[in-house]
C-alpha positions as CSV (number, residue, x, y, z in Angstrom):
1,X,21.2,51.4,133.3
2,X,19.8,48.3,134.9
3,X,21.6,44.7,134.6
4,X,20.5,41.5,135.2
5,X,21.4,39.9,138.8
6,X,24.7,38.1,136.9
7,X,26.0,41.0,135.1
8,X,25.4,43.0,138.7
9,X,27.4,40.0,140.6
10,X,30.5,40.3,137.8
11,X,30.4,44.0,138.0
12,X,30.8,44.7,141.3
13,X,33.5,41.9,142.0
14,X,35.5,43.2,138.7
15,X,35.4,46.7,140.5
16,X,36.5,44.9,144.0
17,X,39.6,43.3,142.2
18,X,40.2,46.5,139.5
19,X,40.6,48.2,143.5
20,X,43.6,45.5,144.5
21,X,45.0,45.8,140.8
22,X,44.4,42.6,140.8
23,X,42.6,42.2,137.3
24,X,44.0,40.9,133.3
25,X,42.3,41.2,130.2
26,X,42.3,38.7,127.4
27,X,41.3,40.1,123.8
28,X,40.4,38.3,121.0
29,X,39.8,38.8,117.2
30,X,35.9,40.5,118.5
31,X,37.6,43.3,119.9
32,X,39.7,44.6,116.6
33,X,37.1,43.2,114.3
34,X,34.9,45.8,115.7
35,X,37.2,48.4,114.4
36,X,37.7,47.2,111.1
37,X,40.3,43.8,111.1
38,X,39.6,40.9,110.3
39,X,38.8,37.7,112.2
40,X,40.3,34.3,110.8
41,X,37.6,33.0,108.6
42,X,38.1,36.6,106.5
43,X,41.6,36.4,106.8
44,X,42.2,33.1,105.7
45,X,39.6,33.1,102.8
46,X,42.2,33.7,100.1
47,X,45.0,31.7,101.8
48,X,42.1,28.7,100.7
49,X,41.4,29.7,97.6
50,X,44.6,29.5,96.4
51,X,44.5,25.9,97.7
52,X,41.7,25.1,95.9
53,X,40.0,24.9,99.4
54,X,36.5,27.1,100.8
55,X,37.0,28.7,104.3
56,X,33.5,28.4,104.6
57,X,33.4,24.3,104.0
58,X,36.2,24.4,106.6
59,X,36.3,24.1,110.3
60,X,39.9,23.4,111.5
61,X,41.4,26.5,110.1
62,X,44.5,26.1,111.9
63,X,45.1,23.0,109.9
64,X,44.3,25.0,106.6
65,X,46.8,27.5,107.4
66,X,49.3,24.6,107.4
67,X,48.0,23.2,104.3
68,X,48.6,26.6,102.7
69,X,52.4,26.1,103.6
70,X,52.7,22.4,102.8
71,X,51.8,23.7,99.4
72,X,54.0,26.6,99.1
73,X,56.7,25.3,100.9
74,X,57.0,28.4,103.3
75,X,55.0,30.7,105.4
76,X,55.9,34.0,103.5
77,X,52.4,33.9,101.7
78,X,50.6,33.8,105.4
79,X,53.0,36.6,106.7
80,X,52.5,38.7,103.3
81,X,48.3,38.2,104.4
82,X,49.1,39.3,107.3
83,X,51.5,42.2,107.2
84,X,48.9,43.3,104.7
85,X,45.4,43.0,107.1
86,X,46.9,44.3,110.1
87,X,49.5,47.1,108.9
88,X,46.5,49.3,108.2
89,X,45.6,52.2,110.7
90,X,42.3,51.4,112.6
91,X,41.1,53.6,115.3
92,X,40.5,51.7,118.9
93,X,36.6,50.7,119.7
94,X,34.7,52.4,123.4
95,X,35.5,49.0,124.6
96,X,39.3,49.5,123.4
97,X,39.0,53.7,125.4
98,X,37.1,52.5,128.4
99,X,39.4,49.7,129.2
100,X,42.9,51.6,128.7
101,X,41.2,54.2,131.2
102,X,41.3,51.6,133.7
103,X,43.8,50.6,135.9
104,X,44.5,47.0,134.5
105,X,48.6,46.1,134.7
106,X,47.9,43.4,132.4
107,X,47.2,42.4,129.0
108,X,46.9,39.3,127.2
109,X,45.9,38.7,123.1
110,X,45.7,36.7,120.4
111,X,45.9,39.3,117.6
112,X,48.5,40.8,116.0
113,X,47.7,44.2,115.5
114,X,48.6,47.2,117.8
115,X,45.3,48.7,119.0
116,X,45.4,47.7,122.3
117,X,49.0,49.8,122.2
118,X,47.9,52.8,120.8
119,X,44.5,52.8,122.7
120,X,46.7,52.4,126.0
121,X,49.2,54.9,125.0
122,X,46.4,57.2,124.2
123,X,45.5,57.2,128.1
124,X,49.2,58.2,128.5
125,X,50.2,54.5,129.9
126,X,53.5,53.4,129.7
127,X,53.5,49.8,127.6
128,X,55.4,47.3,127.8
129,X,55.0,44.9,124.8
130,X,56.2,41.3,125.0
131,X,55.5,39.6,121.6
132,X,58.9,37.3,121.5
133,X,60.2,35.1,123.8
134,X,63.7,37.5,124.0
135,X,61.8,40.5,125.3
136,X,60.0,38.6,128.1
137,X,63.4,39.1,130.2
138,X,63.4,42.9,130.2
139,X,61.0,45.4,131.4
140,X,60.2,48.9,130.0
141,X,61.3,51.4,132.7
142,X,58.3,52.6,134.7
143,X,55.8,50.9,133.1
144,X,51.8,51.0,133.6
145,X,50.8,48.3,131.6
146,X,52.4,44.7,130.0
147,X,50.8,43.5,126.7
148,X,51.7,39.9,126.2
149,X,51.0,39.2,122.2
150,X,51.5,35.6,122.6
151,X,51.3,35.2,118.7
152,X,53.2,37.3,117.8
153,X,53.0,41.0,116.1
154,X,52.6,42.8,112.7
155,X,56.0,44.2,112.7
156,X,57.4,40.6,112.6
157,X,54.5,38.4,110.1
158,X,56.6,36.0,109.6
159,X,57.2,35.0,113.4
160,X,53.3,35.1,113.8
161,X,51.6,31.9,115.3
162,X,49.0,30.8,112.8
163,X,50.0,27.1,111.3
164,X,49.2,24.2,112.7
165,X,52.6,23.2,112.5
166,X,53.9,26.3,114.9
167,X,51.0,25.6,117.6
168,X,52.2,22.0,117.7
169,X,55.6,23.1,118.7
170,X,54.2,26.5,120.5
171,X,55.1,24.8,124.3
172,X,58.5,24.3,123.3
173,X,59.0,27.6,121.0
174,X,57.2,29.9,124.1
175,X,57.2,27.8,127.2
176,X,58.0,30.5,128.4
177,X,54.5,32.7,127.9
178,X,52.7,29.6,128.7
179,X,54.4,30.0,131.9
180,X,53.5,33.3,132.3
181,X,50.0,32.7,131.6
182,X,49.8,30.1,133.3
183,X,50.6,31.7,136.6
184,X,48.4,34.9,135.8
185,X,45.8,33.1,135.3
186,X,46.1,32.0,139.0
187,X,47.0,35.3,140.3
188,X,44.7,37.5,138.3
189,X,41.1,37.4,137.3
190,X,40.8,37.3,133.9
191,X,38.1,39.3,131.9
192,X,37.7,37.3,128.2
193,X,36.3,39.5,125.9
194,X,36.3,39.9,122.3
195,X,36.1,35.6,121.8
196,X,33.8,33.7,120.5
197,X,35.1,30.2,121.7
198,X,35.1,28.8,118.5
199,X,38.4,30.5,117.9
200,X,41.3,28.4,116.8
201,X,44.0,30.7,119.0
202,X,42.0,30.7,122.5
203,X,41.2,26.6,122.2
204,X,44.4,25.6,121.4
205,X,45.9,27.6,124.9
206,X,43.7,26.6,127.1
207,X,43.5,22.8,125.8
208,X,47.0,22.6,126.9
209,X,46.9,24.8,130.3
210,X,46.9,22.2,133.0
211,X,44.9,24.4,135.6
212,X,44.0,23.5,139.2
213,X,41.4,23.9,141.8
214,X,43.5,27.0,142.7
215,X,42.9,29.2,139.5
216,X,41.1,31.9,139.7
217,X,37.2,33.0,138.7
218,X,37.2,34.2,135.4
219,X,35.1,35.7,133.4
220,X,33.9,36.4,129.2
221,X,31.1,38.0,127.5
222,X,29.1,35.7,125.0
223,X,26.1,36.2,123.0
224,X,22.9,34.5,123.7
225,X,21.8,32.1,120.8
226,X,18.6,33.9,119.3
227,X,16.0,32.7,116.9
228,X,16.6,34.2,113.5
229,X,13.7,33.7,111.1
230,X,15.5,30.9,108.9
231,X,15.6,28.9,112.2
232,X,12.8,26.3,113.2
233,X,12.2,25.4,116.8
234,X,14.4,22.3,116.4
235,X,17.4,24.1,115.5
236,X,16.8,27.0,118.0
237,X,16.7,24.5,120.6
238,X,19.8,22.5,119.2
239,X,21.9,25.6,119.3
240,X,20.7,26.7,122.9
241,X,21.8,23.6,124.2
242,X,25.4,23.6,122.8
243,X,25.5,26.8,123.9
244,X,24.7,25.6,127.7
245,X,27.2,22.8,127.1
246,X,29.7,25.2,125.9
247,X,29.0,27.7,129.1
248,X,29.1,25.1,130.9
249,X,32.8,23.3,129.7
250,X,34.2,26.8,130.4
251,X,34.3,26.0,133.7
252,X,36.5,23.6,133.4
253,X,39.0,26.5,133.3
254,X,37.4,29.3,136.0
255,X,35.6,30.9,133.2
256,X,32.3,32.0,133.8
257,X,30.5,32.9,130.3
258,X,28.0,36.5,130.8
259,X,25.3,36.5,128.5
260,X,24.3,39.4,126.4
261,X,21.2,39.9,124.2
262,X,23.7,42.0,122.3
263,X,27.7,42.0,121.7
264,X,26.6,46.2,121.5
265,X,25.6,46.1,125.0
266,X,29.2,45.0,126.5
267,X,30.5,48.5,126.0
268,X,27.4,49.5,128.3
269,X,28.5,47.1,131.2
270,X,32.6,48.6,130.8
271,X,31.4,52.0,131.2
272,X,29.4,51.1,134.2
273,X,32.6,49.4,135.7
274,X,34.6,52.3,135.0
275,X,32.0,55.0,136.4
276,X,31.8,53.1,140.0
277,X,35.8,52.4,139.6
278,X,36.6,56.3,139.6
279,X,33.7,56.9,141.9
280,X,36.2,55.2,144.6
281,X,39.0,57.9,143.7
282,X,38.6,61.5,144.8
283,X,39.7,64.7,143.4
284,X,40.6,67.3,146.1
285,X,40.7,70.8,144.3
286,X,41.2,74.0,146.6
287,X,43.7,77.1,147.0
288,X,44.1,78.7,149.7
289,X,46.2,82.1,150.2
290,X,44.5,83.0,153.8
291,X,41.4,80.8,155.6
292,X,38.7,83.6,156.0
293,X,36.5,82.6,159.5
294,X,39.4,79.8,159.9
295,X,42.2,79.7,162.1
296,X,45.3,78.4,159.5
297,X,46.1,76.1,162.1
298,X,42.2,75.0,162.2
299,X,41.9,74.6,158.4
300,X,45.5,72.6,158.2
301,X,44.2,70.3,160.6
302,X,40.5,70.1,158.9
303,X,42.1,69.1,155.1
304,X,44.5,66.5,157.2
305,X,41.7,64.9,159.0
306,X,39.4,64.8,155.9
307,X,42.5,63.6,153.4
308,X,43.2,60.3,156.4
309,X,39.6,60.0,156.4
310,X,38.9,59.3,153.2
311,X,42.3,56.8,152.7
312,X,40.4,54.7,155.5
313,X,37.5,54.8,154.6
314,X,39.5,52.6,150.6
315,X,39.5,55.6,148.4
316,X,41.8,57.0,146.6
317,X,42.8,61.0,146.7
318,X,44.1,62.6,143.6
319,X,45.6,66.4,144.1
320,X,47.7,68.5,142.3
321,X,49.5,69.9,145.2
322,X,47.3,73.0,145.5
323,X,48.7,76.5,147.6
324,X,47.8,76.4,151.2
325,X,46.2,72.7,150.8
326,X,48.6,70.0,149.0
327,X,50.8,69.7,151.8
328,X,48.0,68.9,154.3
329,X,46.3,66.6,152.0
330,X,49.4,64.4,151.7
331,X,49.9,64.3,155.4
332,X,46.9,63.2,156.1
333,X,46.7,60.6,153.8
334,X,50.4,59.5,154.2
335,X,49.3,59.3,158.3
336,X,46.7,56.6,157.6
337,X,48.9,54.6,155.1
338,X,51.6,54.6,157.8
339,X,50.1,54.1,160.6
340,X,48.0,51.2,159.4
341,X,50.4,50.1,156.3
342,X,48.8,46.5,155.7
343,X,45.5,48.1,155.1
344,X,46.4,51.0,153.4
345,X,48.3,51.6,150.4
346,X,50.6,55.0,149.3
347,X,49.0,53.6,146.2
348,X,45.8,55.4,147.3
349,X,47.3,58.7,147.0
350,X,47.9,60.3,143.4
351,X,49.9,63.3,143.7
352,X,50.2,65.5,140.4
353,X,52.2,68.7,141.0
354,X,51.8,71.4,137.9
355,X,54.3,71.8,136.0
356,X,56.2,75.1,136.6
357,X,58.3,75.6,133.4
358,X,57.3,75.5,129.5
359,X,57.8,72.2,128.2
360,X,58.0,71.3,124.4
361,X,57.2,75.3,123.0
362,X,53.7,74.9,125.3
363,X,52.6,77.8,127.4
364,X,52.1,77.2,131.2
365,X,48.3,77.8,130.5
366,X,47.9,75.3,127.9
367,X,50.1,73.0,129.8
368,X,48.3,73.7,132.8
369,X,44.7,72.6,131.3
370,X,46.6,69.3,130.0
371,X,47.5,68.1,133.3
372,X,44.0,68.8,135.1
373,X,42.1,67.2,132.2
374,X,44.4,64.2,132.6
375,X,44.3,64.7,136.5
376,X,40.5,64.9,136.8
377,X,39.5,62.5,134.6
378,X,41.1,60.1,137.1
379,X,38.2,60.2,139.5
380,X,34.6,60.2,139.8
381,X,34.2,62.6,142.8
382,X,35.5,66.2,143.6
383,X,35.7,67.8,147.1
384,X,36.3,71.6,146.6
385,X,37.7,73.8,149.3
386,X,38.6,77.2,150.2
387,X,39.9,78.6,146.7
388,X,41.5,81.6,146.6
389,X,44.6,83.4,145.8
390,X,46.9,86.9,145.2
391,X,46.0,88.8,141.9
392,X,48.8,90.7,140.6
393,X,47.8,93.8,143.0
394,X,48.8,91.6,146.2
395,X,44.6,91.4,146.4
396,X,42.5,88.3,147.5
397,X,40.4,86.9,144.7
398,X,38.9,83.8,143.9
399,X,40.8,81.4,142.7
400,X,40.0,80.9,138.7
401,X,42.1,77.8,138.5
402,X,39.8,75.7,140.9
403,X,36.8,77.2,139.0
404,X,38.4,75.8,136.2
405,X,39.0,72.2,138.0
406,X,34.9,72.4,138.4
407,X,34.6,72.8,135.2
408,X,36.6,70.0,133.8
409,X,35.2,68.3,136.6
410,X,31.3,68.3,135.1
411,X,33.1,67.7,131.6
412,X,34.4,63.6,133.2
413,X,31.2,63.5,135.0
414,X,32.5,64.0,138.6
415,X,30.2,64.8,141.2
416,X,30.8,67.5,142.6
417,X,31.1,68.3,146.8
418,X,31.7,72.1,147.6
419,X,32.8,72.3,151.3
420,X,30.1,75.7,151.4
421,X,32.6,76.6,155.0
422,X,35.3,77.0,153.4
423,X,34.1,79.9,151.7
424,X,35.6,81.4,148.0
425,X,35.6,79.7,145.1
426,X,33.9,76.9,147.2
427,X,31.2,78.7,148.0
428,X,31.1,80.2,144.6
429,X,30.6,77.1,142.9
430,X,27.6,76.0,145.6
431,X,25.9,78.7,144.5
432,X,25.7,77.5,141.0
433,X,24.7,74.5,142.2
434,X,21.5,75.1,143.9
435,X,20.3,76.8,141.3
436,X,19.3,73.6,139.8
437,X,20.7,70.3,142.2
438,X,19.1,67.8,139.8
439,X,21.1,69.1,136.9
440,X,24.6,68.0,138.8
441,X,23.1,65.0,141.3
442,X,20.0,64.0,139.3
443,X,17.2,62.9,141.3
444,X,18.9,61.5,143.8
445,X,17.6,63.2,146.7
446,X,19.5,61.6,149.6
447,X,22.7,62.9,148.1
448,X,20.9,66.4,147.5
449,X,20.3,66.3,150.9
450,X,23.8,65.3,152.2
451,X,24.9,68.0,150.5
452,X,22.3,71.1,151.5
453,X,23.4,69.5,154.9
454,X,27.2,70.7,154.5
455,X,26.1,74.8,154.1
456,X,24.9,74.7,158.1
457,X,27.2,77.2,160.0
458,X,26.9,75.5,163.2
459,X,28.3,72.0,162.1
460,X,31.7,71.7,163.8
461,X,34.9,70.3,161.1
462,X,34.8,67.3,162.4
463,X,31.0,67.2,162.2
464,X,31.7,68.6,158.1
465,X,34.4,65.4,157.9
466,X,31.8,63.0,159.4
467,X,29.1,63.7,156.3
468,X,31.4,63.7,153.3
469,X,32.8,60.6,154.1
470,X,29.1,59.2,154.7
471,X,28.6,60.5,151.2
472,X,31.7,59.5,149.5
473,X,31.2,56.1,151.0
474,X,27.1,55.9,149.6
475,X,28.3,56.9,146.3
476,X,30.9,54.2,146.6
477,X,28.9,51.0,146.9
């Protein structure tokens, strides 16, 4: 899919800052409204009508929420509203999947429900939730991801922020996640998504951070004021320059606004983030029992030189510490971390030994396929070598477990790099693949030929080493 040159720009600088970890999201009511909650209008509508009061004749809402107390005397008929909206099951959006895939540490929102959670923990993250002041002091043990609810959460309605009266007193009751924010939003760049900004929540935080020239660039999705057929050309032009006025006041906080014909289209733009994201992290699947034409010292050193190649060339390696391969892989990769440790990062090598032992009345096999689903679906390219193994007979065969690892492989969209000399299951899988190239590689014929290039039999290793890297890195940009 094409973009536009401003949707390119943000995409490629997301996926620059996604690499240094160095990236927060902030949802609003769009993103659970998608999957069935409400947004504030629809939520509020009976709190007014019991007020005598139309939430369509209003535009303050906050200020109606605190009317609704004034009257009643309490909040418990606000937290009743919302224990009742939010308590419901919902399942997550693509937007909700595609962004829990990703490696973002950080989470900020507005809403009270628990989708982000649940879409997080779905990707087998670790969360760390933070929707009181007292938890902001303690930190889940090896945790992937924090989720500040700065307003609080359906387990606790009648804690939620949503009168007037509570945001007036919010810098004093939660200094503390201002704070917080506050110092992410220097830190971090922020993707907005999921706001309108018209939303009550979002204007009343930012009104109050006091940003600098330091912060950060930022970034939200917004819809581009159309034409509907009630409109004349008066009012489409009225509303297309409040929108440029609003586009442009965002910058008053970093926030650059990306327009979309189409709030349907954003999902599109996520995915394409996510498929040039893993593209940069690569799966190294091989076995190897004996080396066929190669020396076992010669292959070691081949799988050492390609794994430090790759970590400095800023990819990623993912392997699950296959026979005869693992141990070379992680020395390779540890050697270019270590010897150039301000460039490199350990954090660009993903080790994932299988599990040896039943766990939780699963079979090995079963377990087995968990872990290289979850393994694989970490990355965007697969290098396979050598692949072999002992049958039961004390015979060399073909290694079915790396076939396997193809397999999944296609099933995440990988693309898939057989190293042809390495012979076995590597070669066995080439040979699937030029039976039809553009069914795995499209029509991209550069890469078709990069890869024809790696079956010549008088290339040297370090000549084999030299174009994968050149291809990892072109399907990298």
């Amino acid at each position: 899919m094409e973009f536009d040159r401003e949707i390119e720009a943000f995409i490629k600088s997301f996926v620059a800052d996604l690499n240094e970890r160095n990236v927060a999201v902030f949802a609003g009511a769009g993103m659970s409204k998608a999957v069935g909650y409400v947004n504030w209008p629809e939520l509020l509508t009976d709190i007014a009508d019991e007020i005598g009061l139309s939430v369509d004749k209003e535009h303050d809402l906050i200020s109606l929420a605190q009317y609704h107390v004034n009257e009643k005397g309490s909040n418990a008929g606000l937290a009743k509203k919302i224990l009742q909206e939010f308590s419901e099951q919902a399942e997550e959006s693509e937007s909700h999947r595609i962004l829990a895939r990703l490696t973002i540490p950080t989470y900020w929102t507005t809403n009270y429900d628990s989708v982000i959670e649940k879409s997080l923990e779905k990707a087998f993250k670790i969360v760390d939730t933070k929707h009181s002041v007292s938890q902001l002091a303690d930190t889940t043990p090896k945790r992937d991801v924090v989720v500040y609810k700065m307003h609080g959460d359906v387990t606790l309605p009648r804690a939620a922020i949503i009168s007037k009266e509570q945001y007036e007193g919010y810098y004093k009751t939660h200094e503390a996640f201002i704070t917080a924010l506050s110092a992410d939003l220097i830190t971090k760049t922020f993707l907005f998504i999921g706001f309108s900004f018209t939303d009550p929540n979002l204007d009343y935080v930012l009104s109050r951070l006091r940003l600098n020239s330091s912060v950060r660039h930022h970034y939200c999705f917004l819809k581009k004021v159309t034409k509907s057929s009630e409109d004349d050309d008066e009012l489409f032009q009225y509303n297309v320059r409040k929108q440029n006025l609003k586009i442009a006041d965002l910058k008053r906080y970093g926030i650059q606004a990306l327009q979309v014909n189409d709030f349907d289209s954003v999902p599109q733009i996520l995915a394409e983030i996510e498929r040039r994201f893993r593209k940069k992290t690569i799966f190294i699947s091989g076995s190897a029992e004996e080396y066929g034409e190669w020396e076992r010292q010669e292959a070691q050193v081949f799988i050492h030189s390609l794994s430090k190649k790759i970590v400095e060339s800023n990819l990623r390696i993912v392997n699950g510490f296959g026979w005869g391969i693992g141990s070379a892989v992680i020395n390779g990769a540890l050697e270019a971390v270590y010897e150039n440790p301000r460039k490199f990062s350990e954090d660009q090598l993903i080790i994932k030994p299988f599990p040896q032992f039943e766990t939780n009345s699963k079979k090995l096999p079963e377990l087995w396929e968990d872990y290289r689903q979850r393994m694989i679906s970490l990355a965007g390219v697969a290098i396979f070598l050598f692949g072999n193994k002992l049958d039961e007979e004390g015979k060399i065969i073909n290694a079915d477990g790396v076939k396997r690892e193809f397999e999944i492989a296609l099933q995440h969209g990988l693309i898939p790099i057989p190293i042809v000399r390495t012979g076995y299951m590597a070669a066995e899988i080439f040979q699937e693949i030029e039976k039809d190239y553009v069914h795995f590689y499209g029509v991209n014929n550069v890469l078709i030929t990069a890869i024809k290039e790696l079956t010549s039999k008088t290339h040297s290793p370090a000549h084999i080493i030299k174009n994968v890297i050149s291809i990892l890195q072109n399907l990298s940009k």
